[in-house]
C-alpha positions in Angstrom: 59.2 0.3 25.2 56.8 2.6 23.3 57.5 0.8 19.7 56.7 -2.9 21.8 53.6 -0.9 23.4 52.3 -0.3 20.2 52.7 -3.6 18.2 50.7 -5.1 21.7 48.2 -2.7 21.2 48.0 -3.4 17.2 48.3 -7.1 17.8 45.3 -7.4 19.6 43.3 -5.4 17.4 40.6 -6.6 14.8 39.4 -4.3 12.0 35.9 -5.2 11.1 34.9 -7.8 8.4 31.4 -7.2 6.8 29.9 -10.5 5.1 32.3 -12.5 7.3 29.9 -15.7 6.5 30.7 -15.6 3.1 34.7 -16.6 4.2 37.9 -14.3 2.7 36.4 -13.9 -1.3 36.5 -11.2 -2.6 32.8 -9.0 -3.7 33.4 -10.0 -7.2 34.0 -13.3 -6.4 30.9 -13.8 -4.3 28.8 -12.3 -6.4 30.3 -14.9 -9.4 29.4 -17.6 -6.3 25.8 -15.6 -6.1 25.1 -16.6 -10.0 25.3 -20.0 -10.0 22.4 -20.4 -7.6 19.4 -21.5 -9.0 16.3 -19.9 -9.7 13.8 -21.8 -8.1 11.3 -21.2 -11.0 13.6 -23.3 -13.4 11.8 -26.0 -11.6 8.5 -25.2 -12.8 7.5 -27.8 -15.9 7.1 -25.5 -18.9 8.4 -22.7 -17.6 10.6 -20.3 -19.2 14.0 -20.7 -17.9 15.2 -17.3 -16.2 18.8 -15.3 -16.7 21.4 -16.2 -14.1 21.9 -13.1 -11.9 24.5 -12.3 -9.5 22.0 -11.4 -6.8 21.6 -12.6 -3.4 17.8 -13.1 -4.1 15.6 -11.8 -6.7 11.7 -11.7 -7.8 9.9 -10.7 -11.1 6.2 -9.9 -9.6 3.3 -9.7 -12.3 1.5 -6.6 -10.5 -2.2 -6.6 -11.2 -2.3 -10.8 -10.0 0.8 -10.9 -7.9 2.1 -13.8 -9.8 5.8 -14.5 -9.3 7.7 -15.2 -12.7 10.8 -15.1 -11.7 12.4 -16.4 -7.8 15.3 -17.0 -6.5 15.7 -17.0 -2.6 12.6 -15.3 -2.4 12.1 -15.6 1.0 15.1 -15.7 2.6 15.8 -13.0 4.7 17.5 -10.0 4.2 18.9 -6.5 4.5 16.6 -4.3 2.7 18.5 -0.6 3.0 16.7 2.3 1.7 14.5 0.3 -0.2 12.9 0.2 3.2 11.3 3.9 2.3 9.0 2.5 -0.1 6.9 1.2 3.2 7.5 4.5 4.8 5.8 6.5 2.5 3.1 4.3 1.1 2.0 4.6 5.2 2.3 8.6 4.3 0.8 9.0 1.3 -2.1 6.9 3.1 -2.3 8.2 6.0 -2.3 11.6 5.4 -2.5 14.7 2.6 0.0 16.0 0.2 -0.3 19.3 1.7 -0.1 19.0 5.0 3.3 20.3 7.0 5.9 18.6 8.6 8.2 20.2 11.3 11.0 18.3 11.6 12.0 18.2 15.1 16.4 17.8 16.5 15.4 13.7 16.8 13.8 13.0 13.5 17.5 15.2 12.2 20.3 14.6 14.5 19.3 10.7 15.1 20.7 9.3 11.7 24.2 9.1 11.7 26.6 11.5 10.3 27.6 10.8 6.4 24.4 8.8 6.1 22.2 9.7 2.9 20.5 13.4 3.5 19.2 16.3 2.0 20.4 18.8 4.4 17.0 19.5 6.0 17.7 21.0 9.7 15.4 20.6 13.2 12.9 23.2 13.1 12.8 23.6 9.3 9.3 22.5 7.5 8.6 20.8 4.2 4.7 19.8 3.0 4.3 16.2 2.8 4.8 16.0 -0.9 7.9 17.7 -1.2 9.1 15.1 1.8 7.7 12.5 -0.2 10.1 13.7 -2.9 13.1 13.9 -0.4 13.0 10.0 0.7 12.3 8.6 -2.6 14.5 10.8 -4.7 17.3 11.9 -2.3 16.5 9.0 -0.5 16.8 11.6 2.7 17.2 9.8 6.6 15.9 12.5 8.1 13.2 13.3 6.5 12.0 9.6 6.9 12.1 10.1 10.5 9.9 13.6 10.0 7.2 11.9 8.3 7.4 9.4 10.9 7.0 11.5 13.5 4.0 13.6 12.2 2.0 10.8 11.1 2.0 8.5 14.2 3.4 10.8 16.4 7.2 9.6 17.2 9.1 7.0 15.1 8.5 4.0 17.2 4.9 4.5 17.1 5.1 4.6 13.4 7.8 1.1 13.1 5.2 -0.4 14.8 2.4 0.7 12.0 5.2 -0.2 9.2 5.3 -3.8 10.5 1.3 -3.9 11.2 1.0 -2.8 7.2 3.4 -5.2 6.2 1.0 -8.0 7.7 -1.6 -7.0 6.4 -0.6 -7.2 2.7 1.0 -9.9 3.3 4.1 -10.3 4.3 6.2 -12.7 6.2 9.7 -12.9 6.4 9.6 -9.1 7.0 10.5 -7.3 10.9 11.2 -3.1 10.1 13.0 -1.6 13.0 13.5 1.8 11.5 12.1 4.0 9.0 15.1 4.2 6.2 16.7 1.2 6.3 19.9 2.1 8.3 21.9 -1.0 9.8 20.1 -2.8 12.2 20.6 -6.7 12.8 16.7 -7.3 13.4 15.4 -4.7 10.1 15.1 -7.8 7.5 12.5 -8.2 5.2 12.5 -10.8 1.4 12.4 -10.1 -2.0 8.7 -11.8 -1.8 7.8 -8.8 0.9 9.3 -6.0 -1.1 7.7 -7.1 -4.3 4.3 -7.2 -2.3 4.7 -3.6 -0.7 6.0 -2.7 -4.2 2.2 -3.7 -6.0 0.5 -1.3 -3.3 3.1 1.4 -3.2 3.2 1.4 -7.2 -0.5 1.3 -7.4 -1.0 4.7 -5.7 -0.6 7.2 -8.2 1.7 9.9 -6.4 3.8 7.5 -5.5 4.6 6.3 -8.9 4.9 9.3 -10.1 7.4 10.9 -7.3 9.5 7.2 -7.7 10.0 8.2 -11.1 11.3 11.6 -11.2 15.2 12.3 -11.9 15.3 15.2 -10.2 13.6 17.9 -8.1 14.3 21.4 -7.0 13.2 22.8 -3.5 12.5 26.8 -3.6 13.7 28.7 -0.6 10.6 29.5 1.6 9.8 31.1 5.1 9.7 27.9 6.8 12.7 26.2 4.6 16.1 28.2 4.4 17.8 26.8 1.6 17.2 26.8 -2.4 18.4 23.6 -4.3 18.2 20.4 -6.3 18.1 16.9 -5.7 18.6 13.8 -8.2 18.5 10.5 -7.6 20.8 8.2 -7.8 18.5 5.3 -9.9 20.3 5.1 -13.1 17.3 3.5 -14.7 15.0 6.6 -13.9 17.5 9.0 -14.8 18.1 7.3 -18.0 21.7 6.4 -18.1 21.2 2.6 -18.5 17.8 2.5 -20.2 15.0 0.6 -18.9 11.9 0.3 -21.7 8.5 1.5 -19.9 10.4 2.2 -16.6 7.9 3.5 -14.1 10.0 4.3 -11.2 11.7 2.5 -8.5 13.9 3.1 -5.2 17.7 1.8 -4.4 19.4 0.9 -1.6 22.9 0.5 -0.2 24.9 -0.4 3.4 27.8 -2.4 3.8 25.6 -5.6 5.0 23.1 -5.2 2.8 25.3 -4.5 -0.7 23.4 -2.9 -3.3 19.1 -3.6 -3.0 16.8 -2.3 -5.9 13.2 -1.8 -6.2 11.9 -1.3 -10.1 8.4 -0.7 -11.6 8.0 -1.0 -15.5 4.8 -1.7 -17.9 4.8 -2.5 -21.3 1.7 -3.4 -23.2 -1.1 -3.3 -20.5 1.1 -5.3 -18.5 2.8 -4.3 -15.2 6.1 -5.6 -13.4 7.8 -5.7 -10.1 11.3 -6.6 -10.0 13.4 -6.4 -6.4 17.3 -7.4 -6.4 19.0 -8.2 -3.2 22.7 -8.2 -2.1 24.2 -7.0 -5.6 27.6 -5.3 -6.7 27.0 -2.3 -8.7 26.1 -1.6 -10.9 24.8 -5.3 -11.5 21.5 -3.7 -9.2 20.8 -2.4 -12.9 21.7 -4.5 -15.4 20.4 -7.5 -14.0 16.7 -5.9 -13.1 16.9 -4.8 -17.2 17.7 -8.1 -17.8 14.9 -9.6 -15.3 12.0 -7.0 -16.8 13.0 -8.2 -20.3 12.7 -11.7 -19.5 9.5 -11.3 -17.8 7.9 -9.3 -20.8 9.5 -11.4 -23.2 8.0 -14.9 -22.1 4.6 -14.2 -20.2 1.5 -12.6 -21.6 -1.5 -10.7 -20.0 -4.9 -12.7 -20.9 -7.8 -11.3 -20.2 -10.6 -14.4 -18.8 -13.5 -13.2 -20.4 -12.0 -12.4 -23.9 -10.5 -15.9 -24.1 -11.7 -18.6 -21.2 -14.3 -20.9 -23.4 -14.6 -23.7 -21.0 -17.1 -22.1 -18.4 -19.3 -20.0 -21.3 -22.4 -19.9 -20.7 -21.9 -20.5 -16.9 -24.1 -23.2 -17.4 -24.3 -26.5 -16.2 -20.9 -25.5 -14.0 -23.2 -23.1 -12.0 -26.7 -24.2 -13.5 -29.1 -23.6 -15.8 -31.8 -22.5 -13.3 -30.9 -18.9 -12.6 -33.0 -17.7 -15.3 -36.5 -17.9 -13.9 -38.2 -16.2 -17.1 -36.2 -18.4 -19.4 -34.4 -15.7 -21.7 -33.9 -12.7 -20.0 -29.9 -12.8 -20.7 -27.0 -14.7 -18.8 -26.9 -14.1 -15.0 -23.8 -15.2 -14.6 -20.7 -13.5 -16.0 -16.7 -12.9 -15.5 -15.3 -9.8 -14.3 -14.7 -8.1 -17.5 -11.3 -6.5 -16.6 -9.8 -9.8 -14.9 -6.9 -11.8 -16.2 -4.2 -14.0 -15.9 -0.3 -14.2 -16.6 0.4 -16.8 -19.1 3.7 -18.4 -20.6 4.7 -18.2 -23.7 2.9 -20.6 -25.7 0.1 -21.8 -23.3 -2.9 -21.1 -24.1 -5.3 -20.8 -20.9 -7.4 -24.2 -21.8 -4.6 -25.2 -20.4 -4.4 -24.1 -17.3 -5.6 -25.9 -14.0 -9.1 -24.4 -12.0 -10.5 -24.4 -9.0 -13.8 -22.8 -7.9 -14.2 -20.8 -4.7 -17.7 -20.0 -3.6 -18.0 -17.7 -1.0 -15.5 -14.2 -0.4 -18.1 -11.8 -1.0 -19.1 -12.8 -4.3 -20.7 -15.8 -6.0 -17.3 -17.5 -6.8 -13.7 -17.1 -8.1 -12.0 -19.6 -10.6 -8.3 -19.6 -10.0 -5.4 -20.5 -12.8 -3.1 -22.1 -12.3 0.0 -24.2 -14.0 2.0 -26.7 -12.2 0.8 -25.2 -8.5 2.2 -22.0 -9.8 -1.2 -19.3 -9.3 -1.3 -17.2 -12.1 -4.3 -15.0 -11.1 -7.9 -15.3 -10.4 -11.1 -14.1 -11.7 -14.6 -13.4 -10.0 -18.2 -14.7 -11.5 -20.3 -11.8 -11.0 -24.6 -11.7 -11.0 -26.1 -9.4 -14.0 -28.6 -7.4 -13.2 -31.3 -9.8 -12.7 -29.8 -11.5 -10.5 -27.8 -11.8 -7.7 -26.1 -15.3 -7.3 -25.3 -15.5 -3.5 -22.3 -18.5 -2.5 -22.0 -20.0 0.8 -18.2 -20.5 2.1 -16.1 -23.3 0.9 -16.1 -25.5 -2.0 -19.9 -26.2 -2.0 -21.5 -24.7 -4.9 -24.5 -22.0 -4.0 -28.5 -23.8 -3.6 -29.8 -19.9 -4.4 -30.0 -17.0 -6.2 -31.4 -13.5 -4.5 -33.8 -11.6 -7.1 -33.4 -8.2 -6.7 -37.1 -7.2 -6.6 -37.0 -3.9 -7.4 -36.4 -4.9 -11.0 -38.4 -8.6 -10.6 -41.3 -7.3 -9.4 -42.2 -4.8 -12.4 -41.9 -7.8 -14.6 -43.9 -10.1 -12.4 -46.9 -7.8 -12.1 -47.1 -7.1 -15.9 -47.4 -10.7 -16.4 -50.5 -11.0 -14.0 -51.9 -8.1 -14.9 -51.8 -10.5 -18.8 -53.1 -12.9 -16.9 -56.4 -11.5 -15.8 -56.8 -9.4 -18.9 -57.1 -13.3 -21.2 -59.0 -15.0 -18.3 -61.6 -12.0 -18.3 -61.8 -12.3 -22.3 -62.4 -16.3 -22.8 -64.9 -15.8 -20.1 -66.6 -13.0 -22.3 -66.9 -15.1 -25.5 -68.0 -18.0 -23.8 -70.9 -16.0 -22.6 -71.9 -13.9 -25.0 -73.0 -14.7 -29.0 -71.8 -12.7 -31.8 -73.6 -12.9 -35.5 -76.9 -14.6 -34.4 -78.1 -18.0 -32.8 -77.5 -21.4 -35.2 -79.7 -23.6 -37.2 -79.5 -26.2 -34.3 -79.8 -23.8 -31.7 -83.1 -22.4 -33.2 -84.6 -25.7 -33.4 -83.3 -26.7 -29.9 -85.1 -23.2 -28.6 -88.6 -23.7 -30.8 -88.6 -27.4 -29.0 -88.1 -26.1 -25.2 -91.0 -23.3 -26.0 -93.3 -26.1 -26.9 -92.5 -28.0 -24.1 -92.8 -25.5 -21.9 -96.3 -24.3 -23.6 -97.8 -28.0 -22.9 -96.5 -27.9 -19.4 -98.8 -24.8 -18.9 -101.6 -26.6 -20.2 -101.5 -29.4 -18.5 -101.0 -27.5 -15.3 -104.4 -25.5 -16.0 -106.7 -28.5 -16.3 
């Protein structure tokens, strides 16, 4: 009875299956099912054909433009895992000082479960914002996430609810954040698209990018923190044991659902990448983001508008030739001098397709493109003359606002030149310099005569 008990009990029994979608292969085979999906920017005509990669979905994001050089399933949705934190503490870093303390309370500690990722911290215990920063990104900590949280909006919810308000607001789409650290949650999805675009503001603030790329860091026993120790992360690009040229720093990610997720910075001559892998087998999360960067700084280029754009120098006729109301007082119209554009190998950018915007703020932007693919955008800015004011839309400007307070000195010397040669030809046509003429004498003797006889006659 007991040994027929227990095969009942085992029979109707079901041990968990993560991935289940993905049928009985194994993780090696679906990653080997994950390569040969296509990378939707083979598509592109002239484009540089990308490395097959065993990830879910990937992205190679040119920072300073936000051109994407790379995609595959950029959009689709998916488990982010810790890679999550890079949202959480780009809201910290701008939403409050590096100095100021959190307490971590028994919610933000006892709430994660048990075995998850950690550095130990317990309730009570207080850390100042940059160490914590230094716990989520390079002991990738749960608890300490949910600290931050709570001392910057208050309690976690509060602060899920400014994660997903941020995310909108730089951009994203396909992204819904239901916790601070990435834990398993059906509804915390996000894109490699979103991550990439959280990644250009997160690696743009300079603490950030500095704490995302640090091996290792060691936390002093204080008053207010019991324990002395080191943490390192777990990013074999940052800590150097599969090198990464120009590696900035970068966050990683793992759950059972999600697989392995990476988030990478790098730069390499003046020019700055995003990479995010989804959905890998390690330690493929490395290789192929080494292989991703190379291929992005192998086969596009940084160039700078102004250095090389001929087609709209001078400005004129594009934006016409009657800004200059004294005629050669220098151009009015210029390019952002720091703007550029991603190029591929071997185009050059007279090339590339434009299109003027008037309006934004500014007197127009020209945007590059190739094939519908954006590479970036530059402004048209006013020198300092002038002041070239757009309307909205695609209507070019009918105006141009002089600032006066460098017009008007101008102006008033030129009447005050005016005057000065009016009052002189008057002068020398009414005065004589060097004595009267021949003709004028004789013209003078002839009215005193007649003017003599005219007296005469008048007497008799």
């Amino acid at each position: 009875m007991w040994l027929m008990a227990v095969l009942v009990f085992f029979s109707g029994w079901t041990a968990p299956v993560f991935a289940a979608e993905e049928g009985s292969d194994t993780l090696m085979e679906q990653a080997q099912k994950r390569r040969l999906i296509p990378a939707q920017s083979d598509e592109i005509p002239g484009w540089p054909d990308g490395p097959a990669i065993t990830a879910q979905a990937a992205i190679v994001m040119e920072a300073d433009t936000g051109t994407v050089l790379y995609a595959k399933n950029i959009h689709e949705q998916l488990y982010p895992a810790s890679t999550t934190k890079i949202l959480t503490c780009l809201l910290a870093a701008e939403e409050s000082s590096m100095t100021e303390e959190v307490t971590f309370s028994e919610t933000a500690v006892l709430s994660i479960p048990p075995g998850s990722s950690s550095i130990g911290i317990d309730p009570g215990e207080m850390l100042t914002m940059e160490q914590a920063l230094y716990g989520i990104l390079v002991g990738s900590a749960n608890e300490v996430a949910n600290g931050v949280a709570e001392h910057v909006s208050g309690s976690i919810p509060a602060f899920v609810e400014r994660m997903n308000k941020r995310a909108k607001e730089l951009g994203c789409a396909d992204s819904h954040f239901a916790n601070t650290n990435g834990l398993p949650d059906s509804t915390h999805v996000t894109s490699a698209y979103d991550l990439a675009v959280i990644a250009r503001a997160f690696f743009a603030h300079p603490v950030l990018a500095r704490i995302a790329g640090t091996p290792s860091f060691h936390f002093s026993q204080t008053a207010k923190q019991k324990d002395d120790f080191t943490i390192r992360t777990k990013n074999k690009l940052v800590n150097g044991e599969i090198p990464c040229e120009g590696i900035i720093g970068g966050k990683t990610g793992y759950t059972d659902l999600a697989r392995e997720t990476l988030v990478t910075c790098a730069e390499r001559d003046g020019m700055r990448l995003i990479c995010v892998v989804l959905k890998e087998e390690s330690p493929a999360q490395f290789t192929d983001t080494v292989t991703l960067l190379d291929y992005g700084f192998h086969n596009f280029r940084r160039a700078v508008v102004a250095e090389e754009e001929t087609r709209f120098l001078p400005l004129e006729p594009e934006f016409s030739s009657s800004f200059d109301i004294f005629g050669d007082s220098g151009q009015i119209l210029s390019f952002d001098p720091s703007a550029g554009v991603v190029l591929p190998a071997g185009i050059d950018i007279g090339e590339t397709e434009t299109a003027i915007r008037y309006g934004d703020g500014v007197f127009a932007c020209i945007d590059y493109s190739w094939h519908g693919v954006l590479l970036g955008s530059v402004q048209i800015r006013g020198n300092a003359l002038g002041e070239p004011v757009g309307t909205s839309g695609d209507e070019a400007p009918d105006m141009v606002t002089i600032r006066l307070f460098k017009v008007m000195p101008v102006v008033y010397g030129a009447a005050g030149l005016f005057c000065l040669v009016a009052w002189a030809v008057s002068f020398i046509r009414s005065y004589h310099f060097g004595g009267l003429s021949r003709a004028e004498r004789r013209r003078y003797r002839r009215e005193r005569r007649n003017r003599r006889k005219e007296g005469l006659h008048l007497s008799d």
